[in-house]
Backbone as JSON, one array per atom type, in Angstrom:
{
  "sequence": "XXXXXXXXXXXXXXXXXXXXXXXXXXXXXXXXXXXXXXXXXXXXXXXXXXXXXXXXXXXXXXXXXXXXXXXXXXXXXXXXXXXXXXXXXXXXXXXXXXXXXXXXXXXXXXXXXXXXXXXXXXXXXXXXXXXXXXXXXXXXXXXXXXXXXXX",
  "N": [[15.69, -8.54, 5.95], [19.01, -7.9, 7.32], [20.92, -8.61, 10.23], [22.88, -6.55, 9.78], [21.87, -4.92, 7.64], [20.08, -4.01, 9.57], [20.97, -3.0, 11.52], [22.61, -0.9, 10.84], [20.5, 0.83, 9.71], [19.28, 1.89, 11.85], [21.0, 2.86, 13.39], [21.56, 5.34, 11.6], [19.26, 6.33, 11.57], [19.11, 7.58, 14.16], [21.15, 9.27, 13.95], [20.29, 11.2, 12.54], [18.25, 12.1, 13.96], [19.04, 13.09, 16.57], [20.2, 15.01, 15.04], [18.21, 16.63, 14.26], [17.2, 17.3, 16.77], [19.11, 18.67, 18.27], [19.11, 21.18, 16.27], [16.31, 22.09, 16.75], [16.95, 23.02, 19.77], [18.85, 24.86, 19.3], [17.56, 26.38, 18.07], [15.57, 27.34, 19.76], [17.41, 28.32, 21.77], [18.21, 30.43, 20.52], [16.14, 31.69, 20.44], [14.27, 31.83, 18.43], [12.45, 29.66, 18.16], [10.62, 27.47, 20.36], [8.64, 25.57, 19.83], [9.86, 23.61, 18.36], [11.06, 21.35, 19.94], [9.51, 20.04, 21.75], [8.81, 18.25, 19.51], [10.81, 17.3, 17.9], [12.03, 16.08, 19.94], [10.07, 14.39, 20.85], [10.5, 12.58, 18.7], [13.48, 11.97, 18.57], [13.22, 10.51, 20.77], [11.65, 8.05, 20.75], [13.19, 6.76, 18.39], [15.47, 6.65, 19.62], [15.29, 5.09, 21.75], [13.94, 2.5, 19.78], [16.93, 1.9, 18.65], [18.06, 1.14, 20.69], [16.82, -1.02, 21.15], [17.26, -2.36, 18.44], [19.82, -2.64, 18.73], [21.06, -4.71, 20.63], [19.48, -6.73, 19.94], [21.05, -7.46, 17.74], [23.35, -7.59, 18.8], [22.68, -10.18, 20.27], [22.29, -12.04, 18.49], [24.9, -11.67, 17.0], [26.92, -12.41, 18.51], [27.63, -10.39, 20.2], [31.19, -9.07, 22.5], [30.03, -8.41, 25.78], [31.4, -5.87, 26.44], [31.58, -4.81, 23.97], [28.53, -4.75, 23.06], [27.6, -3.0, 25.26], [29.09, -0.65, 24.71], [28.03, -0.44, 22.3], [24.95, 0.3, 23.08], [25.7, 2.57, 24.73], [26.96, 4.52, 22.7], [24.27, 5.96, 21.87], [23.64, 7.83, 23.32], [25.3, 9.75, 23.12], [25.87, 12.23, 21.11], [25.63, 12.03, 17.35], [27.27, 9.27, 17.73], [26.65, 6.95, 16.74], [26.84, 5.92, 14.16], [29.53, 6.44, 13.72], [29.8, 4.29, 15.44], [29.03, 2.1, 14.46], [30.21, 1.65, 11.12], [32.8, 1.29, 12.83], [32.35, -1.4, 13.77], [31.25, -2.53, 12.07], [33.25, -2.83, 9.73], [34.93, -4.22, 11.37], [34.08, -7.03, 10.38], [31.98, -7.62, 12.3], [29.22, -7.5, 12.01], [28.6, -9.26, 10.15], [26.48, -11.79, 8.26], [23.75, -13.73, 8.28], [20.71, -13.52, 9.94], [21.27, -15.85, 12.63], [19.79, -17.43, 14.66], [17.4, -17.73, 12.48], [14.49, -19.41, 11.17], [15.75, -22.98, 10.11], [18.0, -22.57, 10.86], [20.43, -22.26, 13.5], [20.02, -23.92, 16.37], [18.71, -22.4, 18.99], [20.03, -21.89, 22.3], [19.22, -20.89, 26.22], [17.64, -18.47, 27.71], [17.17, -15.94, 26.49], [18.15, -16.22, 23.34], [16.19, -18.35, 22.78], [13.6, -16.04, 23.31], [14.78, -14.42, 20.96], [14.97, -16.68, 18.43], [11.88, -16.97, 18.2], [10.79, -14.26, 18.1], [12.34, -14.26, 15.34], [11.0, -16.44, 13.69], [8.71, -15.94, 13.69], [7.56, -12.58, 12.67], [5.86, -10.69, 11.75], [3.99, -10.52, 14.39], [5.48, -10.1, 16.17], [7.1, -7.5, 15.53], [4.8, -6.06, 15.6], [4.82, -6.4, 18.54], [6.83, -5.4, 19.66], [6.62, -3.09, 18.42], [4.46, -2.02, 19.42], [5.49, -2.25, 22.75], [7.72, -0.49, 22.79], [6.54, 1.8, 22.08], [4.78, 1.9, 24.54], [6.54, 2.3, 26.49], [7.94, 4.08, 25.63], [5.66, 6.05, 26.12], [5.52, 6.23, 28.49], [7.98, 7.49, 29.68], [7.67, 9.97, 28.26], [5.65, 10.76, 29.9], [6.85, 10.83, 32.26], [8.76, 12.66, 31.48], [11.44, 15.61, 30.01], [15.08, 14.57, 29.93], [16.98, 15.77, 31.07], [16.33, 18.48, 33.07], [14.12, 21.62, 32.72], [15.71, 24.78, 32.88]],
  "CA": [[16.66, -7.55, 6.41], [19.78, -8.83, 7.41], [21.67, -8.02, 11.19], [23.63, -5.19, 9.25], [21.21, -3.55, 7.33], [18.85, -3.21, 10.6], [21.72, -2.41, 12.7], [22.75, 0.25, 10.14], [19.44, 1.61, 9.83], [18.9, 2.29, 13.33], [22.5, 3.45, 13.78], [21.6, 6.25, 10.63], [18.67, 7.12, 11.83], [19.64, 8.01, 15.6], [22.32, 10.25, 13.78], [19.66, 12.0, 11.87], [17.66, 12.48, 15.09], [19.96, 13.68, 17.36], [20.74, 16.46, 14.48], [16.77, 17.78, 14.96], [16.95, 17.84, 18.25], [20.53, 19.72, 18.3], [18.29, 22.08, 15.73], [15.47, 22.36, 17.11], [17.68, 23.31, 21.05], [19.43, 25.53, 19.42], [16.29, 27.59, 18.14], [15.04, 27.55, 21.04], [18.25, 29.06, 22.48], [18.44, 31.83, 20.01], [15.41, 32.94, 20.85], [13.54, 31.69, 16.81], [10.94, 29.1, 18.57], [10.44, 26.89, 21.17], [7.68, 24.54, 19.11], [10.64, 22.25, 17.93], [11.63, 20.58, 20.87], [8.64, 18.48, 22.15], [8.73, 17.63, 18.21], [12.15, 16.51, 17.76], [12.41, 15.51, 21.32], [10.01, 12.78, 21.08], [10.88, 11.57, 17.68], [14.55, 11.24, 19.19], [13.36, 9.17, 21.89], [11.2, 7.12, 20.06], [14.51, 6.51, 17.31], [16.63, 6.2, 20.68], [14.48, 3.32, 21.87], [14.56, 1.61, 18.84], [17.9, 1.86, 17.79], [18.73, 0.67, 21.92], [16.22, -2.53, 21.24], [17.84, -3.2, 17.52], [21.5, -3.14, 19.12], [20.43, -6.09, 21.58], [18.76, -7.98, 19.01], [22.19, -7.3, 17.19], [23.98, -8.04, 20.04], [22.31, -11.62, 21.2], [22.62, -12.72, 17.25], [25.85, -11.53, 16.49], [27.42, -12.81, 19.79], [29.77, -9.69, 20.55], [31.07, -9.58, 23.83], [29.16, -7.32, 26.5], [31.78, -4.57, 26.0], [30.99, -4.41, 22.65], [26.99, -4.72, 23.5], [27.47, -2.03, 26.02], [29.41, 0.53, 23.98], [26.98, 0.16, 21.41], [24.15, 0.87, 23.97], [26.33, 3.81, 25.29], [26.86, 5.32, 21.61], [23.28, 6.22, 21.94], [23.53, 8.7, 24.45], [26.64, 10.67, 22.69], [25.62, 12.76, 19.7], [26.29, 11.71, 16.23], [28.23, 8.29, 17.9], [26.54, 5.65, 16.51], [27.23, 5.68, 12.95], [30.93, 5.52, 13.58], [30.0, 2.6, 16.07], [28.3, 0.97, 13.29], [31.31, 1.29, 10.7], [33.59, 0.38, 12.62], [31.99, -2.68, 13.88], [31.2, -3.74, 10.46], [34.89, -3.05, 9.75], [35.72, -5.75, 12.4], [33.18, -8.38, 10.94], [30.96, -8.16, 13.82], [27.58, -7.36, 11.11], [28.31, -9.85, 8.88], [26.13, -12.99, 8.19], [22.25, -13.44, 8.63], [19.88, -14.34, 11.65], [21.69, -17.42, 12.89], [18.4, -18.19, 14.56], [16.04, -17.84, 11.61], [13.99, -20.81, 11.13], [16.6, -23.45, 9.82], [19.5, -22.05, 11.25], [21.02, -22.85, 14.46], [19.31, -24.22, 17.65], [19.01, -21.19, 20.48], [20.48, -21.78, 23.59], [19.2, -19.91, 27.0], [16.32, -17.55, 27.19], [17.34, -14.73, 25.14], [18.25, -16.79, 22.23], [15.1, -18.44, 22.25], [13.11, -15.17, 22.48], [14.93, -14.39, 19.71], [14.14, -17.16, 17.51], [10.63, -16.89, 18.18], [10.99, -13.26, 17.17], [12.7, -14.33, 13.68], [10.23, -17.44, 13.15], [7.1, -14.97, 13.73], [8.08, -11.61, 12.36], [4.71, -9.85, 12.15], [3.88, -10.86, 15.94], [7.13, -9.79, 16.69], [6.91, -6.2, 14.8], [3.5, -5.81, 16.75], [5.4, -6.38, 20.09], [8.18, -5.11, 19.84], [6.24, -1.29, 18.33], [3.53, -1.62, 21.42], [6.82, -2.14, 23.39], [8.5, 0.53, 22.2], [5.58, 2.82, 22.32], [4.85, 1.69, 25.86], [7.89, 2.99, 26.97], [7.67, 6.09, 24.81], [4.57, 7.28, 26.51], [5.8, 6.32, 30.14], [8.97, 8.42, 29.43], [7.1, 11.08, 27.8], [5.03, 11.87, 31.29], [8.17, 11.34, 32.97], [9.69, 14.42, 31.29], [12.51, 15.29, 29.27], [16.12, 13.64, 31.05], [17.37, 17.17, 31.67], [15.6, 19.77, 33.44], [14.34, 22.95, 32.15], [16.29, 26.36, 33.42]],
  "C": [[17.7, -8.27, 7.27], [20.08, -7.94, 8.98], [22.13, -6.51, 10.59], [23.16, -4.4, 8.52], [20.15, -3.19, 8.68], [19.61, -2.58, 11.4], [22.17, -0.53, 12.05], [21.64, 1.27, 9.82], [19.0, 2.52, 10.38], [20.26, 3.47, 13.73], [22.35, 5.25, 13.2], [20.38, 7.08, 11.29], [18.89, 8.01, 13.27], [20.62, 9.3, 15.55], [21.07, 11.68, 13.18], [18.3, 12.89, 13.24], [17.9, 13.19, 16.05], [20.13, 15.07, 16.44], [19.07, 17.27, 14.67], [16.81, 18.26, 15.88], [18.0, 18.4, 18.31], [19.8, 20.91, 17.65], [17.56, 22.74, 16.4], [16.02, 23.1, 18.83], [18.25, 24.07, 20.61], [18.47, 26.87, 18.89], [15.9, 27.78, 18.93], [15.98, 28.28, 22.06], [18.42, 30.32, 21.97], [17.14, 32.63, 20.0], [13.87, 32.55, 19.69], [12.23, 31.03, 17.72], [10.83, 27.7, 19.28], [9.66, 25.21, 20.96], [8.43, 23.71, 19.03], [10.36, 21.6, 18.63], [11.06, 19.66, 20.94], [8.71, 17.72, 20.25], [9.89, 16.66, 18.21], [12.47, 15.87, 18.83], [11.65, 14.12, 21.3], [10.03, 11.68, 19.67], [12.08, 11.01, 17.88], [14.61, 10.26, 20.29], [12.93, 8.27, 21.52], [12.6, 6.27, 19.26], [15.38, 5.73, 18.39], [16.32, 4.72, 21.19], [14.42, 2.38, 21.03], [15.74, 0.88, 18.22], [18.43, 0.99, 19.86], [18.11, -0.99, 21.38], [17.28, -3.46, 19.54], [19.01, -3.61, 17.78], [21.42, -4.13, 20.3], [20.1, -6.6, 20.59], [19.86, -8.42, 18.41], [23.47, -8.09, 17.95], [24.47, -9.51, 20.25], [23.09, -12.11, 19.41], [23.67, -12.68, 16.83], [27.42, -12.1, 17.6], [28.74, -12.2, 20.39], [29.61, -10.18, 22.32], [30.18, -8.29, 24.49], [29.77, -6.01, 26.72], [31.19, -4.42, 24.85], [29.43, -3.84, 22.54], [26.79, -3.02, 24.08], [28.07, -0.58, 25.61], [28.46, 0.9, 22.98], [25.37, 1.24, 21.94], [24.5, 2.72, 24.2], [26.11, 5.42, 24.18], [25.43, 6.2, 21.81], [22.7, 7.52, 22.6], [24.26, 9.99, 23.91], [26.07, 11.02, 21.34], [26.15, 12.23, 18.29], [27.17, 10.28, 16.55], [27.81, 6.8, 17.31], [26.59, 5.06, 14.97], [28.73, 5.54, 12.8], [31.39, 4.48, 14.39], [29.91, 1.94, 14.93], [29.59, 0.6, 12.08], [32.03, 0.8, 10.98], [33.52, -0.82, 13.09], [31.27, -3.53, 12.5], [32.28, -3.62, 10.16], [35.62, -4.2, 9.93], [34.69, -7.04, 11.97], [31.95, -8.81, 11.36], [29.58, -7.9, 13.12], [27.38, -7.97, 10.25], [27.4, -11.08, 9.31], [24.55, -13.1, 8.2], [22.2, -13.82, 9.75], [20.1, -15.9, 11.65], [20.98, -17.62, 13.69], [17.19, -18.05, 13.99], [15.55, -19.35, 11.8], [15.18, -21.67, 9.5], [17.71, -23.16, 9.96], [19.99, -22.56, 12.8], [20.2, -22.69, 16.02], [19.17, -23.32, 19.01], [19.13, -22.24, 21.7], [20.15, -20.54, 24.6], [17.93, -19.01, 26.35], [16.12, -16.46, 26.36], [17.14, -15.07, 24.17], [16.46, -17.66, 21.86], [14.05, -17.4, 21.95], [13.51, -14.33, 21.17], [14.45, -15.14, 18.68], [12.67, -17.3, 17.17], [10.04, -15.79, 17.5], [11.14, -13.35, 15.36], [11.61, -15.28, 12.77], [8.74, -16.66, 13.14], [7.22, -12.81, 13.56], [6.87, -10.56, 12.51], [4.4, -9.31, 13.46], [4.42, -9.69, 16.14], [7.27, -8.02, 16.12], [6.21, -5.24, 15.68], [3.61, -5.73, 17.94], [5.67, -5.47, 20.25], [7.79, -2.89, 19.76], [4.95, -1.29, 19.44], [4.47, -1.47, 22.35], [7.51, -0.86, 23.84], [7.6, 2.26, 22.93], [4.67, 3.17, 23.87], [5.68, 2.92, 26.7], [8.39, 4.37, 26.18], [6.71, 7.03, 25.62], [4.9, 7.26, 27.75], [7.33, 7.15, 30.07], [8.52, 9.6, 28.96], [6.68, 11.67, 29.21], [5.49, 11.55, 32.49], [8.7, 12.89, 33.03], [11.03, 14.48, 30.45], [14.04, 14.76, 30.73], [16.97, 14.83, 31.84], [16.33, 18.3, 32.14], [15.83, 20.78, 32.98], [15.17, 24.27, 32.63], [17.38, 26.46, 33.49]]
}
């Protein structure tokens, strides 16, 4: 999977997530049923978390600058925004090429870059992290609470 189909992936699904949970909030406003929410709520955070960790991975490998990084981040937050991040930063370029630190590709520099290549040279591992990771931080946000209060 290349930078631009994972970035696009993540980007698509986040859009498709955000529309449950817009669904599911707005049944719950008209009164239909309340059940959605925790449903769609923590499949959108789960998605949200992912799609925050693939745009960093995206990020370090693709070497935008930290506006760029940080808008993408941002998108995340804003309904429906990250599929017309994603266009038009493939537009500009910025998704083309593979993992320029796969194994045989170019030497990482700095600590990021090497946990990256370590990532690309051990992919399983790295899968296994990255969804304990993920899921970590899913369940310690979960009995946090949602980011808005109820009433």
């Amino acid at each position: 999977m290349s930078p631009r189909q994972l970035f696009r992936l993540f980007a698509f699904a986040e859009v498709v997530t955000w529309a449950g949970l817009i669904t599911a909030l707005v049944l719950r406003g008209a009164g239909v049923t309340a059940a959605a929410v925790p449903v769609a709520g923590g499949i959108h955070g789960f998605v949200f978390l992912c799609y925050c960790v693939s745009t960093v991975f995206v990020w370090v490998n693709q070497r935008w600058s930290a506006g760029r990084g940080i808008l993408g981040l941002a998108c995340a937050v804003i309904p429906f925004a990250t599929v017309p991040f994603e266009l038009m930063t493939d537009r500009r370029g910025l998704l083309a090429g593979p993992w320029r630190l796969a194994p045989g590709g170019e030497t990482p520099r700095g600590f990021v870059e090497h946990v990256q290549a370590w990532i690309l040279r051990n992919p399983w591992w790295s899968v296994a992290i990255l969804v304990a990771l993920v899921t970590v931080a899913f369940v310690v946000l979960l009995q946090l609470g949602p980011p808005v209060p109820r009433g």
